[in-house]
PASEBA-1860 file (N, C-alpha, C; in nm, 3 decimals):
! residues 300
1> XXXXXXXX> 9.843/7.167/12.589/9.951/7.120/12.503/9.893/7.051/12.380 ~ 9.947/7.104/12.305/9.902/7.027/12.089/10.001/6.926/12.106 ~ 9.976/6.820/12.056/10.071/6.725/12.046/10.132/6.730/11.910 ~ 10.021/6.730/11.808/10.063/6.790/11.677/10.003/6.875/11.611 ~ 10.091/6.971/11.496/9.988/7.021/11.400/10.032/7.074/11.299 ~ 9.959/7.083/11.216/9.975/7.056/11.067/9.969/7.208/10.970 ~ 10.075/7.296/10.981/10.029/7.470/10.913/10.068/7.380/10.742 ~ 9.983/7.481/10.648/9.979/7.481/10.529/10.023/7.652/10.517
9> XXXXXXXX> 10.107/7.665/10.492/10.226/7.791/10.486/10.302/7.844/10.578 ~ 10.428/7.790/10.531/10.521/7.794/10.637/10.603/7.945/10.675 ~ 10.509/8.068/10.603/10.605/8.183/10.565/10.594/8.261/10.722 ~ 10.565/8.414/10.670/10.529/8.486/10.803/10.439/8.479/10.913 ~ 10.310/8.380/10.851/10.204/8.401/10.916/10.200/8.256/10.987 ~ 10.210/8.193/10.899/10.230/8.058/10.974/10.357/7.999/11.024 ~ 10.464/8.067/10.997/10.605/8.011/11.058/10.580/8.121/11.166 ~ 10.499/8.238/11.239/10.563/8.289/11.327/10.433/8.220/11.416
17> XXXXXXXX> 10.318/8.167/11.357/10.233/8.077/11.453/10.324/7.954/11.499 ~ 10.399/7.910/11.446/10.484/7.806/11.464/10.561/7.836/11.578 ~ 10.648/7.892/11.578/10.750/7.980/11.653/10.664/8.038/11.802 ~ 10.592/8.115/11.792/10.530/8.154/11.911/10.498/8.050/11.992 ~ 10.430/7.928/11.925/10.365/7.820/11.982/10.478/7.728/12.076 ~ 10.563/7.682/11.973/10.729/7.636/12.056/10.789/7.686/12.168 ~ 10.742/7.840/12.150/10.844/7.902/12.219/10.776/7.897/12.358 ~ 10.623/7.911/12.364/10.547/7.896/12.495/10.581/7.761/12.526
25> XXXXXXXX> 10.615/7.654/12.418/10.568/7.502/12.485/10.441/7.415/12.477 ~ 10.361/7.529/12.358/10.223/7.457/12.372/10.200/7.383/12.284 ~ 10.323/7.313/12.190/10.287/7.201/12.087/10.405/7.108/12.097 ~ 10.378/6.995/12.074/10.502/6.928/12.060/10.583/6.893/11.914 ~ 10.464/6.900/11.846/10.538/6.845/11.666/10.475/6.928/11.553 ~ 10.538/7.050/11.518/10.481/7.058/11.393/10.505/7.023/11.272 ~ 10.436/6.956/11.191/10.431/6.927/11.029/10.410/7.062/10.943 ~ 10.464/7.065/10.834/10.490/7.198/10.755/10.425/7.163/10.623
33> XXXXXXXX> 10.325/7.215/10.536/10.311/7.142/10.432/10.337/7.317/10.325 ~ 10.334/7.250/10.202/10.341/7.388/10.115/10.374/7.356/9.975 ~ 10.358/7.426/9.906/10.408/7.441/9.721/10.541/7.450/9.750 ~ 10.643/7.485/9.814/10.764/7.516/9.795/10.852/7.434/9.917 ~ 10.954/7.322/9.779/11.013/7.222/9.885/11.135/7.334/9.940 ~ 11.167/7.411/9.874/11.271/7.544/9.904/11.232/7.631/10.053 ~ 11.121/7.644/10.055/11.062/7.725/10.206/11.018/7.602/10.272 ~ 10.989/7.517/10.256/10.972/7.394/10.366/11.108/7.335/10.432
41> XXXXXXXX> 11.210/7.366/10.303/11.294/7.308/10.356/11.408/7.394/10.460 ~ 11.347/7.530/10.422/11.420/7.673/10.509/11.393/7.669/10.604 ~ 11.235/7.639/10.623/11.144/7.594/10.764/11.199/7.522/10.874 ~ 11.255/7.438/10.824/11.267/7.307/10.893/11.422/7.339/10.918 ~ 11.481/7.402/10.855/11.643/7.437/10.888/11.625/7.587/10.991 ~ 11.554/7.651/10.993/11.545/7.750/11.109/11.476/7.697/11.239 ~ 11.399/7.588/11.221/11.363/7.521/11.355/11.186/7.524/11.363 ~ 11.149/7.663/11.280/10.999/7.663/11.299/10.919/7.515/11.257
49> XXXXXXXX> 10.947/7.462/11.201/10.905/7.324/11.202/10.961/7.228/11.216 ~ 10.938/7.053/11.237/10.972/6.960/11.237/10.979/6.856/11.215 ~ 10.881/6.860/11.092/10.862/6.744/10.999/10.830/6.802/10.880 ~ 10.884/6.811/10.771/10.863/6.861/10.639/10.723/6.736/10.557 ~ 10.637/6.833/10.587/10.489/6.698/10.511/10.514/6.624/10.362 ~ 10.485/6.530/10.363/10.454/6.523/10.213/10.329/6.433/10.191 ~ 10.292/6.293/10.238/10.191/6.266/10.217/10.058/6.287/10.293 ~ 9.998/6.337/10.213/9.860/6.419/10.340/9.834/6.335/10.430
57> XXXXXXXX> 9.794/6.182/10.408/9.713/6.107/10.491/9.835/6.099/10.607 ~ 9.955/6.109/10.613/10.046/6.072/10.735/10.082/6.213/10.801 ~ 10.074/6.317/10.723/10.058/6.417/10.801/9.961/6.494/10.846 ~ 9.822/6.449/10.805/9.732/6.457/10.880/9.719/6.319/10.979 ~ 9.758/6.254/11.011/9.716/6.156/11.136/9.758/6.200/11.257 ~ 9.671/6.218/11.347/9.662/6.223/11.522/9.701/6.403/11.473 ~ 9.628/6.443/11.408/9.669/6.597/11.385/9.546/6.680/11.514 ~ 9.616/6.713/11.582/9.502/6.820/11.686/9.458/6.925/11.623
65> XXXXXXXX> 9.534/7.014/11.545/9.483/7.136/11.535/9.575/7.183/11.364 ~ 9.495/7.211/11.228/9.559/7.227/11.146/9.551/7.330/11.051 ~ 9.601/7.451/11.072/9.634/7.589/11.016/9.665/7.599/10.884 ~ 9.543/7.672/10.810/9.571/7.708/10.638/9.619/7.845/10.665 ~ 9.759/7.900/10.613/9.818/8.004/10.614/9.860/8.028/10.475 ~ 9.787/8.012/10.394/9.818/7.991/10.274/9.739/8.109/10.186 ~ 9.785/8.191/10.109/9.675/8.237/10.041/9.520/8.224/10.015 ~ 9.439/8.324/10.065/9.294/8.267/10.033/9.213/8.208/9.939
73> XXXXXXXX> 9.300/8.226/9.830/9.221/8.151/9.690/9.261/8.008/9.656 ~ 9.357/7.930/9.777/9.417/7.812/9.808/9.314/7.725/9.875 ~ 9.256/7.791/9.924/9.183/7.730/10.084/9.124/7.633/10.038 ~ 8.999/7.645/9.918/8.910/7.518/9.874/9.004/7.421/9.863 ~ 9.112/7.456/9.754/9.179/7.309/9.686/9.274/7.256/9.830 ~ 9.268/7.315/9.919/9.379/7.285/10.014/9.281/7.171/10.156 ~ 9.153/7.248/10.138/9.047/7.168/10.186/9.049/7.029/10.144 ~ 8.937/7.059/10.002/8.918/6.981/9.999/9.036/6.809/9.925
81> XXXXXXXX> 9.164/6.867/9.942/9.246/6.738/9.949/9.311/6.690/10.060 ~ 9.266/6.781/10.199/9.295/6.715/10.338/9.136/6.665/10.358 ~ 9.070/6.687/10.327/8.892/6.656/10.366/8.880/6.469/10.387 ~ 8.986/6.383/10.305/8.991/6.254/10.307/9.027/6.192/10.460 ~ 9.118/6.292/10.498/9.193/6.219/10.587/9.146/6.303/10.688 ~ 9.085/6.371/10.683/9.007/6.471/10.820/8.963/6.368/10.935 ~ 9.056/6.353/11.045/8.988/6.281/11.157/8.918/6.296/11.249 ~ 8.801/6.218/11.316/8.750/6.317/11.428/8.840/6.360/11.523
89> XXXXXXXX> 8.829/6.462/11.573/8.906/6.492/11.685/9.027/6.582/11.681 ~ 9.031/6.649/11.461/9.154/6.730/11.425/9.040/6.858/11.419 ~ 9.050/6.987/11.447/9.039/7.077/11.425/9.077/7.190/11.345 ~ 9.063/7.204/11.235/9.126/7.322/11.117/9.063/7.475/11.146 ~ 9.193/7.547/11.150/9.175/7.665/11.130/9.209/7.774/10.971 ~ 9.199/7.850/11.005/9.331/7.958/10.894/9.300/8.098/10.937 ~ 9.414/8.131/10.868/9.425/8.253/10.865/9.408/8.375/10.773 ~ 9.307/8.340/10.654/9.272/8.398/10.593/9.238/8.561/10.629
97> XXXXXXXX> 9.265/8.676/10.527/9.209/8.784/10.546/9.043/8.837/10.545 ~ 8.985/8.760/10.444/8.858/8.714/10.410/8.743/8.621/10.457 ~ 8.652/8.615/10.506/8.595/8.506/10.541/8.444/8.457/10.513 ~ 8.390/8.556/10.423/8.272/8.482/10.415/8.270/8.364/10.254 ~ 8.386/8.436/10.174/8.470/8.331/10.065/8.494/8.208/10.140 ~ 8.589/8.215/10.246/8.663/8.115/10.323/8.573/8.014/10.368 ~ 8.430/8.068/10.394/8.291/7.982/10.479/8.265/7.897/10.356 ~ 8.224/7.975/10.267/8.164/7.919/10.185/8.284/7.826/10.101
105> XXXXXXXX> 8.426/7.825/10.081/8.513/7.736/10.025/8.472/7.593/10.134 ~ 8.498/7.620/10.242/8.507/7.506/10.341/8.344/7.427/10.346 ~ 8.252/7.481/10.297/8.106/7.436/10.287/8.124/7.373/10.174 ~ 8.201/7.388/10.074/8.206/7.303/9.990/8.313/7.201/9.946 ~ 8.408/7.232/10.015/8.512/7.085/10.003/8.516/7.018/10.115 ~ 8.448/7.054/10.247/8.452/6.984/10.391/8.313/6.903/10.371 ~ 8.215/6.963/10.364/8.057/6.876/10.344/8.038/6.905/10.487 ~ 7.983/6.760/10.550/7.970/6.712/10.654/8.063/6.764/10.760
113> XXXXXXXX> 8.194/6.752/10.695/8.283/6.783/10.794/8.288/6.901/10.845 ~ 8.238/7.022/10.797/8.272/7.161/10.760/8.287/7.187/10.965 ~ 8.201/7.129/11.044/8.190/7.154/11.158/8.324/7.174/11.257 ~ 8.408/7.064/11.142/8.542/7.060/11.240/8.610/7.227/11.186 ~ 8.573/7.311/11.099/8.644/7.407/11.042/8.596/7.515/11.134 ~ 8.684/7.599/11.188/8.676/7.753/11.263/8.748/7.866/11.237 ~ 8.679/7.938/11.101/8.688/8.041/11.073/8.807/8.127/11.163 ~ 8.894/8.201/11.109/8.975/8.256/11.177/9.079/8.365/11.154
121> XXXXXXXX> 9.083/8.496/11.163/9.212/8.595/11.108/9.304/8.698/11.194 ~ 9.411/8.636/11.216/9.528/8.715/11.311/9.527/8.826/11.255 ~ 9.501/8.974/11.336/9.506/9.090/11.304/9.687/9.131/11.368 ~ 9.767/9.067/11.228/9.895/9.140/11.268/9.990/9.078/11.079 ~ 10.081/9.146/11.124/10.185/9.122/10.938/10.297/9.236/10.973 ~ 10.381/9.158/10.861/10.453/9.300/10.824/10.453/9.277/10.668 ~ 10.545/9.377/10.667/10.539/9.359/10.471/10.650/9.275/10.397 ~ 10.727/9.194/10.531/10.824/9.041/10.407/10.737/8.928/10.435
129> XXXXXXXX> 10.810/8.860/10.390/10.718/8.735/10.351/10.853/8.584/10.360 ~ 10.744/8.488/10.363/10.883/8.355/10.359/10.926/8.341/10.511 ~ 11.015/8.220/10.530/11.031/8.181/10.665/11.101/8.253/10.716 ~ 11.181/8.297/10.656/11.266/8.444/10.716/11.256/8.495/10.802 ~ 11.135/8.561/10.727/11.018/8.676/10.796/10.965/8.647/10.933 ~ 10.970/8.526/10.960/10.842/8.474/11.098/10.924/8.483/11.198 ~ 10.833/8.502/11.295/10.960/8.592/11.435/10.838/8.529/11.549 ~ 10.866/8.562/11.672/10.836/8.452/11.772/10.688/8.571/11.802
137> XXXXXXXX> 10.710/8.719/11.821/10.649/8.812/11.883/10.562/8.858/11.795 ~ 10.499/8.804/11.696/10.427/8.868/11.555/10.328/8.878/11.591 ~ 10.253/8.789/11.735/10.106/8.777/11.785/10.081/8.898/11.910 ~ 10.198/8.885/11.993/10.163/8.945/12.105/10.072/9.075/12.113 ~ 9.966/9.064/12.164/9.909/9.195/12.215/9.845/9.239/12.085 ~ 9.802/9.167/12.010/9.728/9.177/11.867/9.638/9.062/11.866 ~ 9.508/9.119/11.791/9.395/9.079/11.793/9.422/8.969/11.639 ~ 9.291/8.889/11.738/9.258/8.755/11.620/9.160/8.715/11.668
145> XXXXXXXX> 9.047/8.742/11.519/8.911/8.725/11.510/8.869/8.637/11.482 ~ 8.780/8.558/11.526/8.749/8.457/11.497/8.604/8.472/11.492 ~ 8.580/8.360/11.361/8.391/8.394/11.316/8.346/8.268/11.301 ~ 8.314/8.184/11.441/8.258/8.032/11.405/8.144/8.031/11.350 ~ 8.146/7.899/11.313/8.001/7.831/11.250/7.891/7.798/11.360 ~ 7.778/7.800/11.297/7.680/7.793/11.412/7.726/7.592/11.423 ~ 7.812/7.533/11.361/7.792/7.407/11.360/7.924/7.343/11.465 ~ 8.040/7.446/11.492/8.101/7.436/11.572/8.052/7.402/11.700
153> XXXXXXXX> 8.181/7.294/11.804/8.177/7.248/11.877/8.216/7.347/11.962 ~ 8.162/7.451/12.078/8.276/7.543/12.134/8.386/7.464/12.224 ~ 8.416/7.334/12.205/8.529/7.292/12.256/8.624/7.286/12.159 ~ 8.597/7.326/12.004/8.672/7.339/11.911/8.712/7.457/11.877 ~ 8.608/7.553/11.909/8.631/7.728/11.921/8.711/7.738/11.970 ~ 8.740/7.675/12.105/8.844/7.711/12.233/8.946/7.671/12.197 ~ 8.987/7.562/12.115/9.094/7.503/12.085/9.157/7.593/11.962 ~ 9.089/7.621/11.889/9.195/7.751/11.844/9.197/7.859/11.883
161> XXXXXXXX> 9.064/7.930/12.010/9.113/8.041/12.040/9.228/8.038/12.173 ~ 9.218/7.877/12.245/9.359/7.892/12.268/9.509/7.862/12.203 ~ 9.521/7.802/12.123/9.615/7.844/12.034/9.679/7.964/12.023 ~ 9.592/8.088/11.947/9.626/8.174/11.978/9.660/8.258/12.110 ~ 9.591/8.195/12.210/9.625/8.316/12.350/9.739/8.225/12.342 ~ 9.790/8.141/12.343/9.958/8.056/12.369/10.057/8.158/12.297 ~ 10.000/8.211/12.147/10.099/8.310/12.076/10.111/8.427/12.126 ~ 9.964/8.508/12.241/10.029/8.633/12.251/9.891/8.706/12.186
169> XXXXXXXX> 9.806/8.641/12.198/9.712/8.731/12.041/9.571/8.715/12.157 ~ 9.492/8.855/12.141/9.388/8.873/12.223/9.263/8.808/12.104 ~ 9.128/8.746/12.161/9.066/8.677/12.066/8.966/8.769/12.090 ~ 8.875/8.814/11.943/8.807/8.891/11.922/8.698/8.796/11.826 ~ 8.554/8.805/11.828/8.450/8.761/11.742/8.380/8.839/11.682 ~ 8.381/8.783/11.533/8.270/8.879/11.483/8.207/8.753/11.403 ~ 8.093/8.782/11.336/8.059/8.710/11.198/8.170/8.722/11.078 ~ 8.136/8.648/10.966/8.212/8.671/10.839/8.155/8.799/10.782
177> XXXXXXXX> 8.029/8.806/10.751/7.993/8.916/10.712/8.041/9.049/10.798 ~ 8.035/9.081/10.857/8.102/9.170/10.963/8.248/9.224/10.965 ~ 8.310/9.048/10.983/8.421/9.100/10.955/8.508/9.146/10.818 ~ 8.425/9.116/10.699/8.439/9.158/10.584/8.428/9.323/10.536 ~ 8.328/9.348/10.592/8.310/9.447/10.607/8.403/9.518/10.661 ~ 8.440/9.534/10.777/8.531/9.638/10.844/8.630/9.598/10.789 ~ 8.713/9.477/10.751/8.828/9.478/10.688/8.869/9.580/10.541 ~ 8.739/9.520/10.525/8.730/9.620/10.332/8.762/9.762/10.362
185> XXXXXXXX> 8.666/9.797/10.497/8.772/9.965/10.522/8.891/10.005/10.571 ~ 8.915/9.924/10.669/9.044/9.939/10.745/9.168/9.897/10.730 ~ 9.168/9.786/10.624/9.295/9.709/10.602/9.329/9.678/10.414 ~ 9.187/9.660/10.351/9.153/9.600/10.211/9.243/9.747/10.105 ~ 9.131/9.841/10.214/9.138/9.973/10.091/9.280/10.053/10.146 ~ 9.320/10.024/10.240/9.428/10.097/10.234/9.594/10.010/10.185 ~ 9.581/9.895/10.232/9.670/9.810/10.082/9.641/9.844/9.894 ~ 9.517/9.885/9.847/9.505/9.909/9.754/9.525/10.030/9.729
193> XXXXXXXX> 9.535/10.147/9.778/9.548/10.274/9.785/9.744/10.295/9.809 ~ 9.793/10.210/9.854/9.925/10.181/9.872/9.982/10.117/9.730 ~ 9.932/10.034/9.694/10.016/9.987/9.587/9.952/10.066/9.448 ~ 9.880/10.112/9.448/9.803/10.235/9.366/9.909/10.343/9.347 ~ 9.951/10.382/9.462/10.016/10.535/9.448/10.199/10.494/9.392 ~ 10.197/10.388/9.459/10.383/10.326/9.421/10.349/10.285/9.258 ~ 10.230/10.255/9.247/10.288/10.177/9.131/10.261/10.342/9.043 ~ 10.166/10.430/9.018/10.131/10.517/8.982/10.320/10.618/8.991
201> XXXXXXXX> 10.352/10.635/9.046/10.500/10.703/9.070/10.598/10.571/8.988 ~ 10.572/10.488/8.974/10.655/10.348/8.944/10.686/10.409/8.775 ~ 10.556/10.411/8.709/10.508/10.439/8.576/10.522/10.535/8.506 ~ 10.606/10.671/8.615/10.618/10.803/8.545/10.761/10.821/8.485 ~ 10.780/10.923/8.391/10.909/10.872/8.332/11.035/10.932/8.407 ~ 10.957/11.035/8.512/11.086/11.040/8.624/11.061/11.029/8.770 ~ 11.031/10.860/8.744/11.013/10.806/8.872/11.123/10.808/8.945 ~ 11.266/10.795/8.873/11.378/10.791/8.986/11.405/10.876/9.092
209> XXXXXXXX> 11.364/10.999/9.023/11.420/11.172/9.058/11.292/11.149/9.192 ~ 11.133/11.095/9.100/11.101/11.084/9.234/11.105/11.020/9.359 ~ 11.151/10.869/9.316/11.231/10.856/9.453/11.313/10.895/9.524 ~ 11.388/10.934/9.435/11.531/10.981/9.474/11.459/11.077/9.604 ~ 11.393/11.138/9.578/11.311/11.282/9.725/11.250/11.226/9.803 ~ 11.167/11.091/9.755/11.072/11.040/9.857/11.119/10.994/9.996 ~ 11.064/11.018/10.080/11.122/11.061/10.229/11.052/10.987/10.344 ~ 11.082/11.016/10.448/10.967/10.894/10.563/10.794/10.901/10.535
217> XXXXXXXX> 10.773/11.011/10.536/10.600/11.015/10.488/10.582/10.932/10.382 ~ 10.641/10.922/10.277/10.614/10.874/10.169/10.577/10.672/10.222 ~ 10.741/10.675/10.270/10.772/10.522/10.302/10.707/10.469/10.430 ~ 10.682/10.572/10.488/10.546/10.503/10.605/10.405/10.485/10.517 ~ 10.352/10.590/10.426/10.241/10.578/10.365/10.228/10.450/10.294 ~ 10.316/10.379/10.233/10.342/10.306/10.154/10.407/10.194/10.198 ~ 10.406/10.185/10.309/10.529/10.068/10.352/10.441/9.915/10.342 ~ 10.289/9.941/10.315/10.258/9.790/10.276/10.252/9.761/10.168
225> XXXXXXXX> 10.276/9.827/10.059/10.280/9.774/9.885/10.383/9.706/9.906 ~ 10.484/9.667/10.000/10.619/9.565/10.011/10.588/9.437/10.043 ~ 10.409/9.416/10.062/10.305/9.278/10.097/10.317/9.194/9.977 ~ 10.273/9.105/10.041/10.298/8.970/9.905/10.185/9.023/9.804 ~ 10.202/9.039/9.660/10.122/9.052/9.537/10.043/8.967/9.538 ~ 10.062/8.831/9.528/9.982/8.722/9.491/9.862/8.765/9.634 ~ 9.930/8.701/9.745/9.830/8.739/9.881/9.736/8.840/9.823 ~ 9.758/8.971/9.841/9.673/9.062/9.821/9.573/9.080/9.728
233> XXXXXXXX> 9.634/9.011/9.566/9.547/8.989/9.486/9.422/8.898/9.539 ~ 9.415/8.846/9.594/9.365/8.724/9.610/9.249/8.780/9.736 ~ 9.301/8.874/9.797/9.186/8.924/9.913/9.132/8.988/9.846 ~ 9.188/9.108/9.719/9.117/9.190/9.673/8.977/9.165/9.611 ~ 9.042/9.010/9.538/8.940/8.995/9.497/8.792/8.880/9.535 ~ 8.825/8.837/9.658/8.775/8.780/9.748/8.661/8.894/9.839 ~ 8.721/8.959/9.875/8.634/9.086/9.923/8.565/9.195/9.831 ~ 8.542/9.141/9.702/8.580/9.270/9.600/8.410/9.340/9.647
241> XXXXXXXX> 8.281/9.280/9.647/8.192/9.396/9.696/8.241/9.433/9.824 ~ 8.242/9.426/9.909/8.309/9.514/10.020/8.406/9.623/10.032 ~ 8.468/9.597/9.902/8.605/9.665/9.876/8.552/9.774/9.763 ~ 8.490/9.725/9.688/8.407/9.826/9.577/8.310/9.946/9.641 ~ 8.231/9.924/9.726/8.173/9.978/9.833/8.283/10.105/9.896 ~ 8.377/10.042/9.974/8.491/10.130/10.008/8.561/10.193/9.931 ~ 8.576/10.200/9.829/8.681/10.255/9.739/8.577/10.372/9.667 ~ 8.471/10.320/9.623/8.377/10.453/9.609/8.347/10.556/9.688
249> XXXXXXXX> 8.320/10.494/9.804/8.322/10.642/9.884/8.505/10.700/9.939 ~ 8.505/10.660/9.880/8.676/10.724/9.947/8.708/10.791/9.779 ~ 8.666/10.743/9.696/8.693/10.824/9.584/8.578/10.959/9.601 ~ 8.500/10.926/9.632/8.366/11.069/9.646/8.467/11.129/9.745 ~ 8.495/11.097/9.850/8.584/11.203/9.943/8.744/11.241/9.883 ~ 8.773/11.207/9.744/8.873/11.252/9.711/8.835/11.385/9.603 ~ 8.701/11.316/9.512/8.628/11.416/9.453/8.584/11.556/9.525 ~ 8.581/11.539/9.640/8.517/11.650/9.728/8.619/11.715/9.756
257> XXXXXXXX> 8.731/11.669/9.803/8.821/11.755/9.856/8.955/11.804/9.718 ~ 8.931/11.739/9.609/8.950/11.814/9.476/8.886/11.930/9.426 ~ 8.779/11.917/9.460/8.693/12.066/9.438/8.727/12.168/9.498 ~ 8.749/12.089/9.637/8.742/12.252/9.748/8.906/12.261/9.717 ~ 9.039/12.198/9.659/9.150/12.262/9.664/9.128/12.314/9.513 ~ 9.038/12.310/9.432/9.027/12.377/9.315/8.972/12.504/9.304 ~ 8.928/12.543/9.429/8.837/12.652/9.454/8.887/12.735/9.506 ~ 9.035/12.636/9.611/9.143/12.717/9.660/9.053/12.738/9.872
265> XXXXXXXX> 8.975/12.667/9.868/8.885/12.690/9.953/8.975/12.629/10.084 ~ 9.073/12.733/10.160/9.177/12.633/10.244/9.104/12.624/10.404 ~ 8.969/12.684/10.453/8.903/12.654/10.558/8.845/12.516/10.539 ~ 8.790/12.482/10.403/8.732/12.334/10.384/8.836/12.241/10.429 ~ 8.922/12.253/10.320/9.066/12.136/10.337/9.103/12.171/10.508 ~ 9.134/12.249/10.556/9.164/12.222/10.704/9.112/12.133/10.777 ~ 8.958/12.192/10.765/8.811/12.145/10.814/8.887/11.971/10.802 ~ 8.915/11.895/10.732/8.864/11.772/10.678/8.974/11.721/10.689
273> XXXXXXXX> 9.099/11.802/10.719/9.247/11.769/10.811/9.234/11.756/10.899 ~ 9.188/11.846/10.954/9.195/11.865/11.148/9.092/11.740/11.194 ~ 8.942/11.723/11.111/8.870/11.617/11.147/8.965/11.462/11.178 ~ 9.075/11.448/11.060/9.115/11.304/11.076/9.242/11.325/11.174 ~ 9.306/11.426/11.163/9.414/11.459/11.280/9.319/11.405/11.429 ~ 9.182/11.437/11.430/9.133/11.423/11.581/9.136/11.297/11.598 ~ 9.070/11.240/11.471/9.055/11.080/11.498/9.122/10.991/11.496 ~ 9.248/11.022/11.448/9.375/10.971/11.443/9.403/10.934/11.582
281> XXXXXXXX> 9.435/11.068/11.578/9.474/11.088/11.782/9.354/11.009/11.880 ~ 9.263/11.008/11.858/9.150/10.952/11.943/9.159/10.737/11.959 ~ 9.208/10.726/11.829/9.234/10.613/11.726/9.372/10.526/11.849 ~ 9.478/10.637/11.852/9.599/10.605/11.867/9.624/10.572/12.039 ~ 9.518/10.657/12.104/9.538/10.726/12.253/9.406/10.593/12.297 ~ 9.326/10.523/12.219/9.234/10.409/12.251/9.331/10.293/12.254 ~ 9.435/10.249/12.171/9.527/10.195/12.136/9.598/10.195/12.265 ~ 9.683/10.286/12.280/9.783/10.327/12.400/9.719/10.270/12.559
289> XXXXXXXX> 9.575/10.301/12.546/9.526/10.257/12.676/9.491/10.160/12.676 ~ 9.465/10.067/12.620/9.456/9.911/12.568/9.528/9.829/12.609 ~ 9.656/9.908/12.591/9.792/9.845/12.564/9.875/9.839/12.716 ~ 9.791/9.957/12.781/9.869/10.000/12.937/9.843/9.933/13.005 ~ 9.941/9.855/13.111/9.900/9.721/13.215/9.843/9.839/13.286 ~ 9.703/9.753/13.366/9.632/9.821/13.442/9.705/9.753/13.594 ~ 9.726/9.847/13.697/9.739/9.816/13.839/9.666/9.714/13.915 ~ 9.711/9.623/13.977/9.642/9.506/13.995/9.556/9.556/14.162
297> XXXX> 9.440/9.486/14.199/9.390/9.554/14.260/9.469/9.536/14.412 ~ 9.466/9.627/14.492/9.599/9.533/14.649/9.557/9.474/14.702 ~ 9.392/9.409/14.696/9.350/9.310/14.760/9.369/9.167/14.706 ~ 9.439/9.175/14.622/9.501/9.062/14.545/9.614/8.946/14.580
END
């Protein structure tokens, strides 16, 4: 049980950490802090929170455990003006998409303190945003990585990686570097490749006509350019070698498979369909069995 704790964004990510947490029972008081007295104050009228913050030093006191859900290019200044009132014995997390930015923000507005900080990113979203958005089930059965410091306490590791098992969320470790990496392919470049193609159709002068046709493929392909702008800006460019890296070779594999439909060459293009059709399926059916309660053994 948290007795208290302190999220710095009260929207999807941190109002549905809020919510999950309540709903198990595993906190007793959360404080809400944020730029917007309008969503703090939505917060606090839907229930996900229960004290609307305002002065740091009183809403950081007797704080157990305190969540930056805030955009990643927030984190330093958000640091280092709780860093005063940082007590022993409070533990900070976030939820940043990014993390070797995030290490290095907290190395420099925490100092000394940086030890109480544990790296951290819920692998789950949808594409609204605001308190609205935050729903109790946003964690369940979804991964959240966590990349401590060699300076961490693992009684502080545990304390946010139970946090999260209270929401529903399986805990996964990597490094920052690591996890930068795989993000830049799996999550970075395909938000940028999404708001690329909407905005690219956005800009033509018969974009309507083309919506007007655009159909489920389209709006599944695209259904995360509906992600917060600011957010995304802010990973993009937080991850940007990782993301530069990825976007080049995915442009060489667009170059390649421009040639071969220029050549008319339709065994290539299959070839390089059917390859991601497999892995898709291989992708989806690893997923599915993941996901399947396994039979408990009857000697149980």
């Amino acid at each position: 049980m948290l007795n208290k704790i302190v999220i710095f964004g009260v929207g999807l990510i941190g109002g549905s950490f809020a919510r999950a947490l309540k709903h198990a029972g595993a906190v007793r008081t959360v404080v809400g802090m944020g730029r917007s007295a309008a969503s703090l104050a939505r917060a606090r009228e839907l229930g996900i929170i229960d004290v609307v913050g305002g002065d740091m030093a009183e809403a950081m006191r007797g704080a157990d455990l305190v969540l930056l859900a805030a955009p990643v290019a927030q984190t330093e200044a958000i640091l280092a003006a709780l860093a005063p009132h940082l007590q022993p014995g409070t533990v900070v997390t976030d939820a940043g998409s990014t993390k070797t930015d995030v290490v290095a923000a907290a190395r420099r507005a925490l100092g000394a303190k940086v030890a109480q900080f544990v790296p951290g990113h819920p692998i789950a979203g949808r594409e609204t945003n605001g308190p609205d958005a935050a729903i109790i089930d946003l964690y369940i059965g979804k991964k959240t990585v966590l990349t401590p410091l060699d300076e961490n306490a693992s009684a502080d590791v545990e304390r946010v990686a139970s946090a999260w098992r209270a929401c529903g969320a399986i805990i996964h470790r990597l490094t920052p570097e690591e996890h930068d990496k795989v993000f830049a392919a799996v999550s970075h470049l395909p938000h940028l490749l999404a708001y690329a193609l909407v905005d690219d159709i956005a800009n033509k002068p018969h974009a309507d006509l083309l919506f007007q046709y655009a159909a489920s493929g389209f709006r599944d392909f695209t259904r995360i350019a509906g992600s917060s702008p600011e957010m995304w800006r802010d990973i993009s460019l937080a991850n940007q070698a990782a993301l530069l890296v990825e976007l080049d070779a995915y442009m060489a594999q667009l170059t390649a498979l421009r040639a071969r439909l220029a050549a008319a060459d339709g065994a290539a293009i299959e070839a390089v369909y059917a390859n991601a059709q497999r892995a898709r399926r291989q992708w989806i059916e690893a997923i599915e069995t993941a996901e399947t309660p396994q039979p408990k053994d009857s000697a149980e």
